[in-house]
Structures are given as structure tokens and as C-alpha cells.
N, C-alpha and C positions, 0 to 999 in steps of 0.2 A: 583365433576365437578366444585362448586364454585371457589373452590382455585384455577384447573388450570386457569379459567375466568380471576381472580383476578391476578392470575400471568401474565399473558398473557398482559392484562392490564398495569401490573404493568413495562416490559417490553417494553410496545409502547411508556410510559413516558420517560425511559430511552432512548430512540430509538431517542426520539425529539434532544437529547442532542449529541450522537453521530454519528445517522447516518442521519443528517438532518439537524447539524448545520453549514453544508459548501452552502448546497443548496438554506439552510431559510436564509442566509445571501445575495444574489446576490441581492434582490431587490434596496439594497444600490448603483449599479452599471449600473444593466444591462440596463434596460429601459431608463435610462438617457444617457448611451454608445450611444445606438440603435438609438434614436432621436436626437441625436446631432452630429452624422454622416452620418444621413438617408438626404434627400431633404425637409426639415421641411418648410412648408408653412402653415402661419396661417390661411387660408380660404379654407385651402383643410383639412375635418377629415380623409381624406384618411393616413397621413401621420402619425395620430396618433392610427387611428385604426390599419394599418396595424400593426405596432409592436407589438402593445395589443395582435392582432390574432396570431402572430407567436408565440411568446412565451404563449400561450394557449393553440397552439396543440404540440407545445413541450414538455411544462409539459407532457399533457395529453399521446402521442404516447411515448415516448423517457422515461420518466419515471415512466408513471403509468401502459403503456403496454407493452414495454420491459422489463426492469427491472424488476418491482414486479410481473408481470402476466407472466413472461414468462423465463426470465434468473436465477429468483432467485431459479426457479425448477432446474437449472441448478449448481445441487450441489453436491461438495463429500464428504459424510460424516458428511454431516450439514455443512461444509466450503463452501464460496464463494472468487471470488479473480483469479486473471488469472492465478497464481501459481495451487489453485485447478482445474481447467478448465483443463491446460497442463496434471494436473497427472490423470484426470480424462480420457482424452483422450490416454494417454499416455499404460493406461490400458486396452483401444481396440486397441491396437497396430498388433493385428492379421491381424486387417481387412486396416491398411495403407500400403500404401508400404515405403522403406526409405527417399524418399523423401519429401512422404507427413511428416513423422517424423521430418524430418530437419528441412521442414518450418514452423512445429508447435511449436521446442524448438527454431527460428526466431523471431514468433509471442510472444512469452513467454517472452524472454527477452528484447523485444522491448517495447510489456506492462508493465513491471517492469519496466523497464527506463522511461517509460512516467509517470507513479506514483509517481517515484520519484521526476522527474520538479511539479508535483501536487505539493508537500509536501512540496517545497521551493513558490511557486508560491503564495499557497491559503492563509498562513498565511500573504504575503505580503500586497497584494491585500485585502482582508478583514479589516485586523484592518487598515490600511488607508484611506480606504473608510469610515469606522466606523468617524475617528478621522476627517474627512473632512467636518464633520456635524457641526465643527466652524465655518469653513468659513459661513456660514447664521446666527450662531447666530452673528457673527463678521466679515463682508464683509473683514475690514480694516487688519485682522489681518497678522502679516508677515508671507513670504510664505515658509519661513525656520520652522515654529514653528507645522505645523500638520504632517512633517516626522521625525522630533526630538522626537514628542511625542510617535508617532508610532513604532521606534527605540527601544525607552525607552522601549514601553510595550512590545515589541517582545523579549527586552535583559531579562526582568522581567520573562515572560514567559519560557524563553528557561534554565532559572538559575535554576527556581524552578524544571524542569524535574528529578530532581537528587532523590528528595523527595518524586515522585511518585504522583501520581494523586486521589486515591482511597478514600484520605477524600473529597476533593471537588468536585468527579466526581461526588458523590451520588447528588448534588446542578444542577448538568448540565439541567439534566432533565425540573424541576420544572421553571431554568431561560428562557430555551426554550420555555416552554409552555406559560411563559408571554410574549416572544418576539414574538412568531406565533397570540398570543392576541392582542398585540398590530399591530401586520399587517394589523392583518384584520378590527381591530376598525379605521384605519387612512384611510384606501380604502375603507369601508361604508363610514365613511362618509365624504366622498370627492364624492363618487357614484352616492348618493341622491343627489347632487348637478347637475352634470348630467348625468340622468340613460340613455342615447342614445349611452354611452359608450358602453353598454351591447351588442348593435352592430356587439362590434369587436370578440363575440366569434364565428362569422360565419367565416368559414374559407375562402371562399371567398375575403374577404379581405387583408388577410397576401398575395395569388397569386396573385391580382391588383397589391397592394404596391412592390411584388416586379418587377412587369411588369417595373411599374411606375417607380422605382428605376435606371432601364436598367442597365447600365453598373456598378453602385454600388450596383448591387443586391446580388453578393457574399460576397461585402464587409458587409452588412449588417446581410446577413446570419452567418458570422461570430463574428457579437456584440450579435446577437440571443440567439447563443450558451451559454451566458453568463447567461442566467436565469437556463441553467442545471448542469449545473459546479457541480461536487461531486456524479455522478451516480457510478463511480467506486465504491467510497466510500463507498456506498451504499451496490452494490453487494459484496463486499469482507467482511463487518459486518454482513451477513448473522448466519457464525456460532455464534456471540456473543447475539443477538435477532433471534428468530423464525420467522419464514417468516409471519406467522396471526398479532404476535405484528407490525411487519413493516407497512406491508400493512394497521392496521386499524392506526397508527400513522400517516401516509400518508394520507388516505382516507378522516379521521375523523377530522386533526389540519392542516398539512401543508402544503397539497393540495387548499382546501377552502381559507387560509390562504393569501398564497401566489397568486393565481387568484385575489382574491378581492385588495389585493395590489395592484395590476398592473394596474386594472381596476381602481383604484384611482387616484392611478399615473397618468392615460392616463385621468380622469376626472378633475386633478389640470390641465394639459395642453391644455386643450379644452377651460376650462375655463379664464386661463392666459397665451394665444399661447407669448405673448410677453418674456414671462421669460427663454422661452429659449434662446434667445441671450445673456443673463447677461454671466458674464467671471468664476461666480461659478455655475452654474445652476446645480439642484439638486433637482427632484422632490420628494424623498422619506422626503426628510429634512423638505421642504418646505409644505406637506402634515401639517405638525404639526400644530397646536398655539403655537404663540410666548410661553406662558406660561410652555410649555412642552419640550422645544426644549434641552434643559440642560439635564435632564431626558434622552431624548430619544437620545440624544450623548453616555451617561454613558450606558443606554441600550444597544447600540449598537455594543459600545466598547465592551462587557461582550460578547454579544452572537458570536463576533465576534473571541474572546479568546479563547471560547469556541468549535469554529467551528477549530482555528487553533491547538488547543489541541486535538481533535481528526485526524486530519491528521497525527498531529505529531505522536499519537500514534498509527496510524496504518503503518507509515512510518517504524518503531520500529518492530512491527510483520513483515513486511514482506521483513527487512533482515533477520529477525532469521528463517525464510521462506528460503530465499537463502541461505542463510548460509545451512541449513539444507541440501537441493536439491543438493547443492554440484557448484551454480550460483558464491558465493562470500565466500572470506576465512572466518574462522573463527573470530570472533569480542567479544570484552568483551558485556557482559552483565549482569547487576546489577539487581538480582531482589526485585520489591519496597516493595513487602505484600509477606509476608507467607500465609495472608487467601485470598487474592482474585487473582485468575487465570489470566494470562498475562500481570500481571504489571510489564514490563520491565524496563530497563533506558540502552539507548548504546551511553556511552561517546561519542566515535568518530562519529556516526551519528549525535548525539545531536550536536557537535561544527560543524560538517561543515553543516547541516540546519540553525545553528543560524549565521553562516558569512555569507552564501547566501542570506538567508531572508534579513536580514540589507543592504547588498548590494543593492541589489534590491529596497528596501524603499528609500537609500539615493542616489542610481543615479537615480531614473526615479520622486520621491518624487510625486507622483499623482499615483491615479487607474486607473485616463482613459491611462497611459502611459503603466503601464502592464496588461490591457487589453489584450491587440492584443497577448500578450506571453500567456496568461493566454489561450484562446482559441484552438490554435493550439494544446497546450499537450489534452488538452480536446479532443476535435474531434478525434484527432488521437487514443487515448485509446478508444472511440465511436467506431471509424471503426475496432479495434481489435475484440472487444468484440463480436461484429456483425458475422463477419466471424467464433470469437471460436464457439458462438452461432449455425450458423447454421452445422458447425460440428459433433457438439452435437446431434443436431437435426435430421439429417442423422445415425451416425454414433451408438450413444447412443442409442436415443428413434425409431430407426427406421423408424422417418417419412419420407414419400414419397418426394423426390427431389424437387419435383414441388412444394408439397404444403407447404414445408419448404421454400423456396425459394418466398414466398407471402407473411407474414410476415417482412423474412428479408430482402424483396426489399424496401419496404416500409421504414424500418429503415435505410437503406444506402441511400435511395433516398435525404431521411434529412440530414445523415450525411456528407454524399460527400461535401454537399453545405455549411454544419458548415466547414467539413475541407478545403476546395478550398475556403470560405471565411476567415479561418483564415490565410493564404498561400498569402493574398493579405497584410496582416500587416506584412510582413519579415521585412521591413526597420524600422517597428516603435515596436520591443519589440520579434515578432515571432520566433525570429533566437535565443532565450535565449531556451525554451524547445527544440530546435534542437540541441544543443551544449553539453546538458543535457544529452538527450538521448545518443549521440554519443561517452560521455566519459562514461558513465557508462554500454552502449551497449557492449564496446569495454573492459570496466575493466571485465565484467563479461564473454563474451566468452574466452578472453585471459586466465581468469583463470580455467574456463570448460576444454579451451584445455589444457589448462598445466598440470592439474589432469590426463586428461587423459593417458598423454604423462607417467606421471611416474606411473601409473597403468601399465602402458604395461611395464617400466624398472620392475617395482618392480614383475612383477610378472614374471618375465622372470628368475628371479633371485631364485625364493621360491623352497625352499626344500621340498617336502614329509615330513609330520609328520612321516611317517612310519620309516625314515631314523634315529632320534632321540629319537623313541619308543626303536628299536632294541638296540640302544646304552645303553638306560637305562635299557632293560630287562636285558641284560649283565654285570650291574653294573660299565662301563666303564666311567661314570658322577659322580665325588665326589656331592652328596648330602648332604645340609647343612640346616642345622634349618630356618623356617621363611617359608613365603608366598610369591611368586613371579609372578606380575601381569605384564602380557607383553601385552603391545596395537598392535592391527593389522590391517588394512584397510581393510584387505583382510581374507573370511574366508577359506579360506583353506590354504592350505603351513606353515610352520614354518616364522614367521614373520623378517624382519631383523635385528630387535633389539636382540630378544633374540639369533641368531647365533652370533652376534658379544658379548653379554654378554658371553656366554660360550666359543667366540674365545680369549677373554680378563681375563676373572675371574677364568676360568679351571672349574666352579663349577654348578648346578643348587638347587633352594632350594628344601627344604625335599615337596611342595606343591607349584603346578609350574603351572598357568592358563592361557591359549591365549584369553585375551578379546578384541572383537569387538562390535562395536557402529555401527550399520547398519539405517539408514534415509530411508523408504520406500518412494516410489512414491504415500502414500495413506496421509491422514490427521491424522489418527487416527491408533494405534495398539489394537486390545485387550490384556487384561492384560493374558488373558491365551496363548496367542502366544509372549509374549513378552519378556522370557525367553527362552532359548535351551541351554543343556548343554551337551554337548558331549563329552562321557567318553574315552579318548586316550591311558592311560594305568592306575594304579593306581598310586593316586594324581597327576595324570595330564592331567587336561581337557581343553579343550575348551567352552568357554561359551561366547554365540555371543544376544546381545541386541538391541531389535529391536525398534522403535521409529516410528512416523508418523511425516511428513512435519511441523504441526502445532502444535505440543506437545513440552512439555518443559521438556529435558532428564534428568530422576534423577536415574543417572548410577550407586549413589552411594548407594540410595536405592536397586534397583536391582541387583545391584553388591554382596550385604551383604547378600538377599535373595537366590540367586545362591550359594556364599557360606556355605552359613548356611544348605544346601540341603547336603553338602559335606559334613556335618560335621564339616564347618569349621569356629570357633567363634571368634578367640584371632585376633581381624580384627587392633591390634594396632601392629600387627607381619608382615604386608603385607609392601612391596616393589613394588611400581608401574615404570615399565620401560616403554620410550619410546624414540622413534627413532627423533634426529634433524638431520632436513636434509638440509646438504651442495650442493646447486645447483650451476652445471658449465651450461654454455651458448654455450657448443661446441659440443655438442648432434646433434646427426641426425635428431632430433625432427621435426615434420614438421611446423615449426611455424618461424617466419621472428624473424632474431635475439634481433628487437628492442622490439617483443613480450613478447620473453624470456624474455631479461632483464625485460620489469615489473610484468612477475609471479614472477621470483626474489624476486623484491620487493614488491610484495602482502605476499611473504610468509615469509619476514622479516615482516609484519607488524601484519601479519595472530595470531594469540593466541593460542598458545600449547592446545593439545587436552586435557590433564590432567588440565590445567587451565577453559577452557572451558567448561569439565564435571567437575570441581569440586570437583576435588582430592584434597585429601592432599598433603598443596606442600613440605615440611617437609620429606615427606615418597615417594617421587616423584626422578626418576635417569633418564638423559636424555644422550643416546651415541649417538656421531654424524656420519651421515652416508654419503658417500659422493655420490650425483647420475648427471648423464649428462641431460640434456632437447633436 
């Protein structure tokens, strides 16, 4: 019992670092966002409690009772993530009808796009804000020099991704727990200073202020938002920590943590209403002693790296997510550790997060500028989640309509106002996760449909194995020495590669295999269902491998184990064939031709299945097939 303890434990450390370091970062931002676009009068505390209270019971509602208490039971397989959500639901498909199905693979790739504007957004916004802590120790300093810096560490960052993460991620942990220390020691004591702050945790205040606010009260509810930033996050690390570690990592550091900051914050501005007018105003900075303030820039830069390295690397899982699902083509992926589970690296992900981030840094070169962008994808992944949620909650757990329906009013009631106040920054940054979404909404159904479109050619086309059986029981197939592995999408029919090898070669080998690589709608396979081989005539089978959403396919493991059942060892004899396919654009397909054309081009850029499971490429024969869209 001690050790799980210990483990468990050991887990909420790590927890600080990854699923907590986007969150435990906003104090750099948000509070100071919120008051410095709110109606700031220095003889009303109305104007500084109010903020205090709203993001109080945002924490509090949004993610210590949503999330942890309530969504993160919402799991498949120990994954979290809108990806598991979809296949979660996708597997009470008895009880929807098609529609409801459409708008759930809708909701699915709409939160996937909004994750992905996260993954360009949060690294921006974070280390700048971090690197903005010169401006106090140096009023003067030029206004070129903290997006240059910020640049720099974000091109440092995104270099090293090639390397893998695994020696310095063990460090995340431990830096986090200094950076949740240090929150809470600079909000004591700024508190004690004045404890009437303590005030603002009636919620009463946050409703005044925003009475008070009138016609900028959505606008504020949308700088709000900015103290929650990274609940996705949250929920989708689910399977990487156990739901006990999260919850007491939250409960126990950055919960406490993160309150007393704010409530600091809100006691440095009580105490010196005047500094909010300055052209750098910055109360988390200015909390400090001068003495400290060096320090606490470097601090912040770190935990700020920190928070953007784990976006990045969950940006990472959840293309090998869509990839897998069948949302986006195939993509290289580098893996960084042989011993630790899901250290990826995806070139092409990697360069276009690292051109956006920089963009982003050096045309807006402030946080309060992408602010307003930073919110909108927020909110909007909020009100996804919300709806999977009560889904779920109907659907899944069988609860009652109604009393599902109390809870997540309560959460849309919040969120609506995060998102109709992010909806009011379109002109100043909002319109960037709108833009975001809409190209990669639009890259991922185009290529859903196009798959689909040539499922329906290809299988229109497939032959009966039984037609190729009789041939060979007949001996009418010159058979020739060697192993020959034919890839197939599809498990049944004779795939097309191999009819056009034997319409080309006259031959089949002396040991002839149909393998398929089948992606379930689950997370996980077990390993006792994870093979099937089905015996077609002697030495020639079909053997079809099966995989979960979130697993990392090692074909050629199981490939060699299927064989080896056959008796079949000398694995330096096998010949892998597969099918390249020549796409024409003058197909009946139902898809608008400028569609076509970019599956087209997703599937010139797509990576051969034999590359992507890890064939040898040596032993690798590719015949080109031609088909219409």
C-alpha cells in the first residue's frame, strides 16, 4: 500500500510539471489583462475585488469541479482528450441516431482544431509574458528587445524537440513545485499587507463588478478566462497521471498556490491603485523586492518553457491520435527513448508550431496583444467539452436528463460569457484561432472524406480470396521461393496490389500473407486480441493487426510473432509490397474539385504505410495503382 502512496505521490510531482504548467503560468497575465481593461477606479475596491472573485470561482467551478471532479471520470481506457471522448461515445452508437453521429465527428474535429491554435498560442503568450518581467527591472529598455529574446528562446526550444525530452522532463516537476512556492510566498505576503482582500472570495462581488462593468462586462469575462487557460490540457493527460495524482497536485500546490497569488496581486493594487496607469504595469512582477526580481524573470522564463514543452508534446500525441483515427494522413515520426512510452518528435508538426509561435511573438511582440486570440480557442474548447460532457453523462453513465443538465448549465452559464467575451476581441488578435481552426477543420474533413471516397473505389474493385485460393489449389500460380507480405486497408478481398503483382510478375511466393493494420475506435487493444490470423489455404494467410487510438504500432513486432506461429523464421526472405496510389480529380466523388485537389496533395505529402510502420525499406516494393476521387 506504501508504494502505490509513494507512487501516486510520486506522480502529482510530475503532474505539476506537465499538466499544470500552462495554468500555473497565467498569473503572469491574467489579473493584470482583466484590470487594465476593466473600469479601474482607485477609490472603488469594487473594481479590484471583482476580478479577484471571478477568477476564484473560476478556478474553483471550471476546474476543480468540472474537470477533476467530474470530466476526468470521463474516460476511455484511462485516456482523456476529445479524441477519447468521440470514441468513447462513438461506441454507444446503438443508442444515437446518424445525425447525432455527424455532429459528434463535427464536435471532434472542431476540438482538435481548437487544440491545435492552443499549441501555437500558449507557447507564445507564456514565454513573453515571462520575458516582459524586464520591462520593471528596466522601464527604459528598448521595445524591440523582450520579443527578440522571446524568439530566441522559443527557436531554442522548438530546435531541441529532435532530442526528445525524457532527460529534462524528470527536472519539470521539481521546477514547478518551486514556481507554485514561489506564487504563493509573493501573494502571502503582499496579503498580510491587506487582508480585506480576502473579501473578494465572496462571489457576490465578481456579479456587482460585472453589473458595474455594463456594456464591458463580456469583454471582461473574456480577459477572465485567462486565469483557466490549459483545462484541455489537463483533461487529455489524464492517461499519462492517474486521476488521485492530479487531483491531490491541484488540491494540495496549485490550487492554494495560484488563489493566494491573485489575492496578492489584488493586495499590491489596493495598496498602489496608482500603478496601474504606468505604460508597463505588471502586478505579478511588481509583487517582488527589487532584490528578487532577476531571479524571479529567470524563474519564470523556466516554468514558462516548461508549460510550452508540454503543449508541444501533447500537440505531438494528438496528431499520432489523428493520424491513427484515420482525421489526418500519415506523418513521420521520430521516436526519442526506446525506454520511456510516448516520446515522439513529428518534423513537420514541429517546423510549422515553430513558424507560427515566432510569428505570433514578432507581429503582436506583447501578451496583452495575444491575449484576446488566446481566449476565444480557450472558451470555445470549454463549450465543446461541456456538450461532450453531458453526452456522456446521458448517454454513458445513464444519468437523468435533468439532473445532467444542472451541473452543465452551470458550466455553460460561465462559459458562454468566456466565449461571447472572447467574440468581442475579433479586431484585436481573436480572428488568429478562427483562421486556425478553419484550415485545419477543413485539412482534416477533406481528408476523412477522400479516404472515404476511395474505400468505396477500392472496395468496389476487390476480389474474393476464394477466386485466388482455387487458382492456387489448381496449381495454375507459378510459386517461387521467399515470403511475400501484401498490405491491405481492407480486411477482406484480395487487396490491389497483390492482383496487379501477379498481373505483372506471373508469380506468387512459395509463402504469400495479406497484412492489415487496423486503428480501433478504443485507446487501447489487448495483447490477446491483438493478433488474428486466418488461415486461406496452405501458406497463405491473412493476418490482420489490431492497434488502439493511443498506442504506438509495432507491426514489426507482431508481424514476426504471427509469423513465427506459421512456422515462419528466415524474416530476412520476406518481400513487403504495397500499393502507390495515382490520384485523378475526375471522379464522381462527392467532393468540390478544389477538395479533391488538396487530398491530392495531403497524399503526396501523406508517408508510405511501410515507412510509417517501420518496414524495412530495403525489402520494401511499391506498384503504382491508378484510382479516380
Amino acid at each position: 500500500m506504501s508504494d502505490k502512496k509513494s507512487s501516486s505521490w510520486t506522480l502529482a510531482l510530475l503532474a505539476l510539471g506537465v499538466v499544470y504548467g500552462d495554468i500555473g503560468t497565467s498569473p503572469l497575465y491574467a489579473l493584470k489583462e482583466t484590470v487594465s481593461h476593466g473600469r479601474f477606479e482607485a477609490d472603488k475596491v469594487l473594481t479590484v475585488y471583482g476580478p479577484v472573485s471571478l477568477m476564484f470561482w473560476s478556478l474553483t467551478i471550471i476546474v476543480t469541479i468540472k474537470y477533476l471532479l467530474l470530466l476526468s471520470r470521463a474516460d476511455n481506457q484511462g485516456e482523456g482528450g476529445v479524441f477519447a471522448l468521440y470514441a468513447l461515445l462513438r461506441q454507444q452508437a446503438a443508442g444515437l441516431s446518424k445525425r447525432a453521429i455527424g455532429v459528434l465527428s463535427i464536435i471532434a474535429l472542431v476540438g482538435a482544431a481548437l487544440l491545435y491554435g492552443d499549441g501555437i498560442i500558449t507557447p507564445a503568450i507564456s514565454v513573453l509574458a515571462a520575458v516582459e518581467g524586464l520591462y520593471v527591472i528596466n522601464p527604459d529598455l528598448p521595445h524591440y528587445i523582450v520579443p527578440v529574446c522571446a524568439a530566441v528562446l522559443l527557436l531554442g526550444l522548438f530546435l531541441v524537440q529532435r532530442h526528445g525530452t525524457v532527460r529534462i522532463g524528470a527536472s519539470f516537476g521539481p521546477v514547478m513545485l518551486i514556481w507554485f512556492f514561489v506564487l504563493a510566498v509573493l501573494g502571502l505576503t503582499n496579503l498580510v499587507k491587506r487582508p480585506d482582500i480576502l473579501a473578494a472570495l465572496l462571489p457576490h462581488h465578481g456579479w456587482i463588478y460585472l453589473i458595474y462593468e455594463r456594456s464591458e462586462a463580456l469583454h471582461i469575462m473574456g480577459t477572465v478566462l485567462l486565469c483557466v487557460t490549459g483545462c484541455e490540457a489537463l483533461y487529455a493527460d489524464i492517461g499519462h497521471f492517474s486521476r488521485t495524482a492530479m487531483q491531490r497536485s491541484w488540491v494540495f500546490v496549485a490550487y492554494p498556490a495560484l488563489i493566494l497569488n491573485y489575492l496578492g496581486q489584488g493586495a499590491l493594487i489596493l495598496n498602489n491603485p496608482t500603478m496601474v496607469d504606468q505604460p508597463k504595469f505588471n502586478p505579478f512582477f511588481q509583487m517582488a523586492p527589487v532584490w528578487s526580481q532577476w531571479p524571479l524573470v529567470i524563474l519564470a522564463t523556466a516554468a514558462t518553457i516548461i508549460a510550452s514543452q508540454a503543449m508541444i508534446t501533447g500537440v505531438f500525441s494528438l496528431t499520432q491520435q489523428a493520424v491513427q483515427l484515420g482525421f489526418l494522413p500519415r506523418l513521420k515520426i521520430v521516436h526519442t527513448s526506446t525506454d520511456t512510452r510516448g516520446q515522439i518528435f513529428m518534423p513537420q508538426v514541429n517546423m510549422l508550431l515553430c513558424v507560427a509561435c515566432l510569428a505570433l511573438v514578432l507581429v503582436f511582440q506583447e501578451s496583452g496583444s495575444i491575449a484576446g486570440a488566446y481566449g476565444l480557442s480557450v472558451s470555445s474548447d470549454m463549450l465543446l467539452s461541456s456538450i461532450l460532457l453531458f453526452m456522456v453523462m446521458t448517454r454513458v453513465w445513464k444519468t437523468p436528463t435533468w439532473m445532467a443538465a444542472i451541473p452543465v448549465g452551470i458550466f455553460l452559464s460561465m462559459e458562454i460569457g468566456y466565449w461571447l467575451g472572447s467574440l468581442t476581441k475579433i479586431r484585436h488578435g481573436a480572428w488568429i484561432p478562427l483562421v486556425i481552426t478553419a484550415i485545419l477543420w477543413t485539412l482534416m474533413k477533406t481528408w476523412r472524406d477522400g479516404r472515404a471516397i476511395l474505400v468505396k473505389r477500392v472496395t468496389r474493385q476487390l476480389i474474393p480470396v476464394t477466386h485466388l485460393v482455387e487458382e492456387v489449389k489448381k496449381n495454375k500460380i507459378l510459386r517461387v521461393p521467399g515470403i511475400g507480405v501484401f498490405l491491405s486497408s481492407s480486411s477482406d478481398g484480395l487487396p490491389l496490389v497483390l492482383l496487379h503483382h501477379l498481373k505483372h510478375n506471373k508469380v506468387l511466393h512459395q509463402n504469400a500473407v495479406i497484412l492489415t493494420v487496423r486503428f480501433e475506435e478504443e485507446p487501447y487493444v489487448k495483447n490477446a486480441d491483438r493478433i488474428q490470423i486466418v488461415e486461406l489455404h496452405e501458406t497463405f494467410s491473412r493476418i490482420i493487426l489490431r492497434y488502439g487510438f493511443a498506442e504506438q504500432p509495432e507491426v514489426m513486432r507482431d508481424l514476426t510473432a504471427a509469423l513465427k506461429k506459421q512456422g515462419i523464421t528466415k524474416l530476412g526472405d520476406i518481400s513487403y509490397y504495397q500499393s502507390r496510389e495515382l490520384l485523378l480529380t475526375d471522379g464522381k466523388g462527392r467532393m468540390a474539385t478544389w477538395r479533391k485537389k488538396l487530398f491530392v496533395f495531403l497524399s503526396r505529402i501523406a508517408r508510405p504505410a511501410t515507412g510509417y510502420f517501420q518496414l524495412p525499406s530495403r525489402q520494401v516494393i511499391e506498384l503504382g495503382i491508378q484510382l479516380e476521387l
